[in-house]
Structures are given as structure tokens and as C-alpha cells.
C-alpha positions in Angstrom: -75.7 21.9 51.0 -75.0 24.1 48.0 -78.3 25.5 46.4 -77.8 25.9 42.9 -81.1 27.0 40.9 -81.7 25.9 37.4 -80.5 29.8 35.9 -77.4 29.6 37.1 -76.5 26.1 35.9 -78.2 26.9 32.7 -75.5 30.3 33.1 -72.6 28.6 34.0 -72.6 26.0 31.1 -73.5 28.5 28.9 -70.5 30.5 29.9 -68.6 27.1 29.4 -69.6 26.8 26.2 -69.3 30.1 25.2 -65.5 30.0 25.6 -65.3 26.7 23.9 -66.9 28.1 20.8 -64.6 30.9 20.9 -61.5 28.5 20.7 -63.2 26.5 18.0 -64.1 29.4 16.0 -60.0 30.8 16.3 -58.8 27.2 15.2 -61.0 26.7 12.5 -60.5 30.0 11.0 -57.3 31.3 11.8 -55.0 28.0 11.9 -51.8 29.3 13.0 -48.9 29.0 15.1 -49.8 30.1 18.8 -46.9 32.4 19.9 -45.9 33.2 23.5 -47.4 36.3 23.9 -50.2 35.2 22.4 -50.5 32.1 25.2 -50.0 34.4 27.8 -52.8 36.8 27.1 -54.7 33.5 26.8 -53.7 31.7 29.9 -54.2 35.2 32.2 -57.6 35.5 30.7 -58.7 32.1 31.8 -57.0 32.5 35.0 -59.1 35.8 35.4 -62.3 34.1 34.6 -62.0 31.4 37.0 -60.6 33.8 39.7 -63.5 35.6 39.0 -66.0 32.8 39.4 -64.9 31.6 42.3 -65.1 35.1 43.9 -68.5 34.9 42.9 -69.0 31.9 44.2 -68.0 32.9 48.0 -70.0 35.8 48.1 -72.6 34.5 46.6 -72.9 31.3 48.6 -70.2 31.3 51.5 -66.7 31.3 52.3 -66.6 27.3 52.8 -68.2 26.8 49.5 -65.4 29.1 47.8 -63.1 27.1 49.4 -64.3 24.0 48.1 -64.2 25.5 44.7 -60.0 26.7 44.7 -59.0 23.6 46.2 -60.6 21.6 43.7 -59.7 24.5 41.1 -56.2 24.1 42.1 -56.3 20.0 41.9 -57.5 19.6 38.8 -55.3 22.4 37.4 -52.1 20.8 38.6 -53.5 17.3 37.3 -53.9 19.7 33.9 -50.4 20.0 33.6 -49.5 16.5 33.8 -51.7 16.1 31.1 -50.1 18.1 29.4 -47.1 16.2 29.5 -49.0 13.6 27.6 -50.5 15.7 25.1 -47.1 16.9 24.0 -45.5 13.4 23.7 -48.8 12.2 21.7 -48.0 15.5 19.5 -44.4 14.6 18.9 -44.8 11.2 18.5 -47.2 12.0 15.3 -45.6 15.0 14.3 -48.6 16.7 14.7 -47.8 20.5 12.1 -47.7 23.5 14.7 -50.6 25.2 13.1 -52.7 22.2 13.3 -52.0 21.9 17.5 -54.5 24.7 18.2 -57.7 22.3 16.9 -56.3 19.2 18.1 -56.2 20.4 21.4 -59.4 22.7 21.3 -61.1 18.9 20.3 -59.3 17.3 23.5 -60.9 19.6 25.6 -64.2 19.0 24.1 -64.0 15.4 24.5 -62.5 16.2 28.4 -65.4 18.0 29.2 -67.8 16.0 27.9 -66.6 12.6 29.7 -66.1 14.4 32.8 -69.8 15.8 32.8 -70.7 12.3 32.5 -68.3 11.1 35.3 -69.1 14.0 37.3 -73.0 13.3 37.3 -72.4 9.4 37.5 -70.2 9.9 40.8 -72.5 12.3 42.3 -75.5 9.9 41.8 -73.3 6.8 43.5 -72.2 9.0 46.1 -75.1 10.4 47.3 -77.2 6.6 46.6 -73.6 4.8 48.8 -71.7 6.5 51.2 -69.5 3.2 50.4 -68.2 4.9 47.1 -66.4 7.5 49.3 -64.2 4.1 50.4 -63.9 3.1 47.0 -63.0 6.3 45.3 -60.5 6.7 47.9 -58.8 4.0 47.6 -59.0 4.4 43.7 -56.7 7.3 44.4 -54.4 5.9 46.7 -53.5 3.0 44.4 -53.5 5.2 41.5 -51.3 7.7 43.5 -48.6 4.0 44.3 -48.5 3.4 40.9 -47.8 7.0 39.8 -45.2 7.0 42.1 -43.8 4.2 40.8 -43.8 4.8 37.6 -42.8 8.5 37.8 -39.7 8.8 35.1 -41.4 7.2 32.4 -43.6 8.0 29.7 -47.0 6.5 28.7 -46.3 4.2 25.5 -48.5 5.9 23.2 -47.6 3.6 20.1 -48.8 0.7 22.2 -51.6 2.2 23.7 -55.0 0.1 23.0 -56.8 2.6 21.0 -54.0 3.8 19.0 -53.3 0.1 17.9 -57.2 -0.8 17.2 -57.4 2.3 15.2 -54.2 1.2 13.2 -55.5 -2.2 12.5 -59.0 -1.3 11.5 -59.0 2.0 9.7 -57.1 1.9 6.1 -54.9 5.2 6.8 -52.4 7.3 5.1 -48.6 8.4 6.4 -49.0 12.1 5.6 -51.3 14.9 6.6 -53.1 16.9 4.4 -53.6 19.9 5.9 -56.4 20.1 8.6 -58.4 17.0 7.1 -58.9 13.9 9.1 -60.0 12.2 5.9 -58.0 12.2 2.2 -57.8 10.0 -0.8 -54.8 8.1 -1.3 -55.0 5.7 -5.1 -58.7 6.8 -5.6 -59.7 5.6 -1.8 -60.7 7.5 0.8 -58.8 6.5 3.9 -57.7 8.6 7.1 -54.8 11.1 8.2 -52.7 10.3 11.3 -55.1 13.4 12.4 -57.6 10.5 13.2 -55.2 8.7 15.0 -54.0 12.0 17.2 -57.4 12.2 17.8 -58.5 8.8 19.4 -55.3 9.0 21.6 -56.0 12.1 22.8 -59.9 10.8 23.7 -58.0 7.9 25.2 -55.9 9.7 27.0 -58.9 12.0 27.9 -60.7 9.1 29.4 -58.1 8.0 31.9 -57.5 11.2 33.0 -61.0 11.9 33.8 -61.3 8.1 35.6 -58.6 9.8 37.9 -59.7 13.6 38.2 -63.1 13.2 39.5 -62.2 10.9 42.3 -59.9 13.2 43.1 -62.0 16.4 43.2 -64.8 14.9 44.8 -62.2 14.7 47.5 -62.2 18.3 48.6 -66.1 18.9 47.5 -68.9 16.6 47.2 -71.0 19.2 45.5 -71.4 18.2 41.7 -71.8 22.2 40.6 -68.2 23.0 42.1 -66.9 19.5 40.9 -68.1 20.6 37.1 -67.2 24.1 37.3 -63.1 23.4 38.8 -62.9 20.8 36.1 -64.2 23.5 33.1 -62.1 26.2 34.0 -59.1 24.1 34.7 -59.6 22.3 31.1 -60.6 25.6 29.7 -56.9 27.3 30.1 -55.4 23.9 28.8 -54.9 25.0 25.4 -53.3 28.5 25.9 -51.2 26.9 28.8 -50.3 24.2 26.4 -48.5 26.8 24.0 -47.6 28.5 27.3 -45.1 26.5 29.3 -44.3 23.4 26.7 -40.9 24.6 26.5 -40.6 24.5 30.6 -42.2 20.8 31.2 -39.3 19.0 30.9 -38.2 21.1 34.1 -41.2 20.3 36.3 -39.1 16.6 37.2 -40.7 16.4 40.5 -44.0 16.9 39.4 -45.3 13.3 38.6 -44.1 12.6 42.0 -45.9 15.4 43.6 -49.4 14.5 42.1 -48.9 10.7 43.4 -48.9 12.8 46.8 -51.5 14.7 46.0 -53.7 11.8 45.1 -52.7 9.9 47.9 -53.3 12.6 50.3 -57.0 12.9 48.8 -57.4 9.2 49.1 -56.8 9.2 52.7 -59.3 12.3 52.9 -61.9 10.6 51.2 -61.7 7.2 53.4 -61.8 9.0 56.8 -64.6 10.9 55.7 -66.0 7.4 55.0 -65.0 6.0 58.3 -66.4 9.6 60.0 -70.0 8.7 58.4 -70.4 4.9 58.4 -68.3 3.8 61.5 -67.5 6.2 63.9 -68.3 10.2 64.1 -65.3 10.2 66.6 -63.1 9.5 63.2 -61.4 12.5 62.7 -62.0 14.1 59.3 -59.4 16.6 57.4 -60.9 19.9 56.6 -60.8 22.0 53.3 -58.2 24.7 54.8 -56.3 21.6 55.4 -56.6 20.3 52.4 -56.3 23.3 50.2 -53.0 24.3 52.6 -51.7 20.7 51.6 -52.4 21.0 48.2 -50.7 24.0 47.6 -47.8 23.1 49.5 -46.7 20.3 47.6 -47.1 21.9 44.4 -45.0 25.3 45.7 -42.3 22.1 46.9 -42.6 20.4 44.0 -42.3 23.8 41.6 -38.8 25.1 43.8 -37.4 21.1 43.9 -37.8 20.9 40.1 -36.0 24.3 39.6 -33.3 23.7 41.8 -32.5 20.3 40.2 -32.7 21.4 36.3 -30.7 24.4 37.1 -27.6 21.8 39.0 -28.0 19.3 36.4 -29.7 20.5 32.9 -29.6 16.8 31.8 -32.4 15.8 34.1 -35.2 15.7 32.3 -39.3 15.6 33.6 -41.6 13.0 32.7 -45.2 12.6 32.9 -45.2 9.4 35.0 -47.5 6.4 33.8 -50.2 3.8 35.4 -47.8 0.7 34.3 -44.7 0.4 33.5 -43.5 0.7 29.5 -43.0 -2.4 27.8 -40.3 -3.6 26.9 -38.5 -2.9 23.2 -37.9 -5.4 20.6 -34.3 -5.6 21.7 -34.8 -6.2 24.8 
């Protein structure tokens, strides 16, 4: 078991937070539109740091543990992309000014963090109280993996989503933005931007994506300190990525189809560990190398498919898959 003293979590969060006040601080006072070179420097910095950590990490505590930590590094990062997908459909969809992206997604990741801490210490506490939850949270995955699958080439129906449409019907809000404000005054009342709106979808969407992404890191790690620091340094690089590779998403068309692997694979992992524990030791159990060698070979699959189809027919275009299928249109 991982021995993590009360300094170095105190460290580590403070390191989190550091970085998230840094973004804050460069969205609030410089809004502007982020530019590639600028993403890049960005994105390589936050891959550095977590590089970095996770080096740490192993020498500090153990190859196996370091292990733990890529793998699940590696799983929420590619999970990270796919919400990426979302993010950009939720900013089109609003027409959301470029120079106002920066915050919106700095606040996403705030909000990501914050529900996944609370995920993260919730699942630890269930798994380590019932060994059961490893059964449950694996076949949360699998079934979320199916319907993935499933519903691969389409996009999640932000218009109709539950939050978005409460949000509609109880807040009085305008149709412009005004700048950076979530709040104006339209005929002498105060009443909301779409900002507000951007906002709770993107919490929304925050929310389901954490329901999925611990689950599926507890798969390679049951340690709560590695499952808390691969989710912050994946979330971390989401903003600069964001800016980084929006233009090359639509490419990525095998990649909603990869994750529902991915998932899957970790939701067999996680019930054969339960098996190994509560029924039989004999039940084989797959190891991190395994997984971690898995992982990244469906992603490097997924990455050359996706390449090789956009560059034979440039009309195919990537989507970010959904839980349920869209409903149907008013013409329908």
C-alpha cells in the first residue's frame, strides 16, 4: 500500500492549485485569443510537469506505483480529449467569443477537479468499506463502454440537455454577451448572459464525465493519491490542449470507439479483480504492464486508423460519441 504523509498531499494540492490560479489569473487579466504557439508552449509545460511527477513518484515510492500512476495518467488523458469534443460543440453551439474561451474553460476545470475530488474520496471510502464496488464499478464501465459504442457518430444534444433546459426556463436571460459578464441589464432588469448557460453545461457535462472517469481509473490503481493526482494533471493540460488540437478533432473518427474499448477493457479488469478477492484467488487478475500496454495500444490504433481514414476520405468527420442516442428533430 502507497504511504502518502500529510506534507506531501498538502504539496501536491498545493501544486494543483498553484497552476489553477495561474490560468485564472491569465484569463481574468489578459482575455485574449489563445494562439498555437502559445497552446503548445502550454500543453509541453503540463506534459513536463506531469512527466515530472510521475518520475518522482517511482523513485520515490516504486516502479509499480509509477506504473499505476501513467496508466491512469494516460486514461484519463485520452478520456480528456473526448471531452474535449464536447466542450467544443457546447462552445459553438453558444457562440461562445474566442477571447472569452480561455475563462470558460479555466472554470470547467475548476468545477472537474472539484467533483472528481469528491468522487475520488467517495469511491475510495466504498471501495475499501465493499470489495463488492469493484463488481459494480466494473460493470458501470462495461455498460457505459456498450453504449459509447453504440452511439459513437453522434453528438451529445446539448440544447436538450437537462440543465441547459432548467436553466432556460428558470433564469430571465438575455441573447447577447456582454463581454466577460455572466450577469447584465436588459429594460432596467438584471438578468443573465448565455455565459451562465455555457457555464452550467459545461458543470453538467463535467459531472458525467467524472461519474465515468473515476471508475475507470480506479481500474489500474486503487490508491486514492494516484487516482487524484492522474485526474489533476490530465484536467490541468485541458485548456492549452483545447486551443491546441481543436482544429485536428474532427480527425480523431475512431476515437469514441477506441475509449468504449478502453472502458470496457477496464471493466473486465475491475470484475476479475473482484472475482480474484471474493470468490476464487485462482481467478486470474490482469496486471498494470498489461493494462498500461493495452491502453496505449488502442490509443496508437485508434490515432494511425483515424489518420489513414480522414486522409482517404476528408468528408469523414469525428464525433464525440454519446450515452443515448439524440432525439429526434421536429421534422422527424
Amino acid at each position: 500500500m502507497l504511504q502518502i504523509d500529510g506534507l506531501t498531499w498538502t504539496l501536491t494540492i498545493g501544486l494543483v492549485l498553484g497552476l489553477l490560479a495561474l490560468d485564472l489569473i491569465l484569463a481574468a487579466v489578459r482575455p485574449h485569443k489563445v494562439g498555437f504557439g502559445e497552446a503548445v508552449a502550454w500543453s509541453v509545460g503540463y506534459i513536463l510537469v506531469a512527466v515530472a511527477f510521475g518520475v518522482w513518484l517511482t523513485l520515490a515510492h516504486g516502479g509499480d506505483f509509477g506504473q499505476q500512476y501513467f496508466a491512469g495518467y494516460i486514461v484519463e488523458k485520452s478520456l480528456s480529449v473526448d471531452n474535449l469534443f464536447v466542450f467544443v460543440i457546447i462552445m459553438s453551439t453558444f457562440a461562445v467569443p474566442e477571447e472569452h474561451q480561455h475563462k470558460v474553460l479555466t472554470f470547467g476545470i475548476v468545477v472537474a477537479l472539484i467533483m472528481r475530488a469528491i468522487f475520488i474520496a467517495l469511491g475510495a471510502t466504498l471501495l475499501s468499506l465493499f470489495s463488492f464496488m469493484f463488481l459494480l464499478f466494473g460493470l458501470l464501465l462495461i455498460y457505459t463502454g456498450i453504449q459509447l459504442f453504440r452511439h459513437r457518430d453522434e453528438d451529445p444534444d446539448v440544447e436538450n440537455n437537462v440543465v441547459v433546459r432548467t436553466a432556460r426556463r428558470l433564469l430571465p436571460l438575455s441573447q447577447d454577451y456582454d463581454g466577460g459578464k455572466l450577469f447584465t441589464r436588459l429594460d432596467g432588469k438584471r438578468v443573465g448572459t448565455p455565459l451562465v448557460v455555457v457555464l452550467l453545461a459545461i458543470g453538467g457535462i463535467d459531472l458525467l464525465f467524472a461519474l465515468d472517469s473515476i471508475p475507470a481509473v480506479f481500474g489500474v490503481t486503487d490508491e486514492p493519491y494516484i487516482v487524484f493526482a492522474a485526474n489533476a494533471f490530465a484536467l490541468l493540460g485541458l485548456r492549452a490542449l483545447y486551443f491546441l488540437v481543436k482544429g485536428l478533432l474532427d480527425r480523431l473518427v475512431y476515437l469514441s470507439a477506441g475509449l468504449a474499448v478502453i472502458l470496457g477493457f477496464i471493466g473486465i479488469k475491475l470484475i476479475l479483480h473482484w472475482a480474484h478477492v471474493d470468490i476464487d484467488e485462482s481467478v486470474p487478475e490482469i496486471s498494470t504492464p498489461v493494462s498500461l500496454a493495452v491502453i496505449i495500444g488502442i490509443l496508437v490504433v485508434v490515432t494511425v486508423a483515424s489518420l489513414l481514414k480522414t486522409r482517404n476520405d476528408p468528408s469523414a468527420k469525428a464525433h464525440p460519441g454519446s450515452l443515448r442516442g439524440s432525439r429526434p428533430s421536429e421534422e422527424d
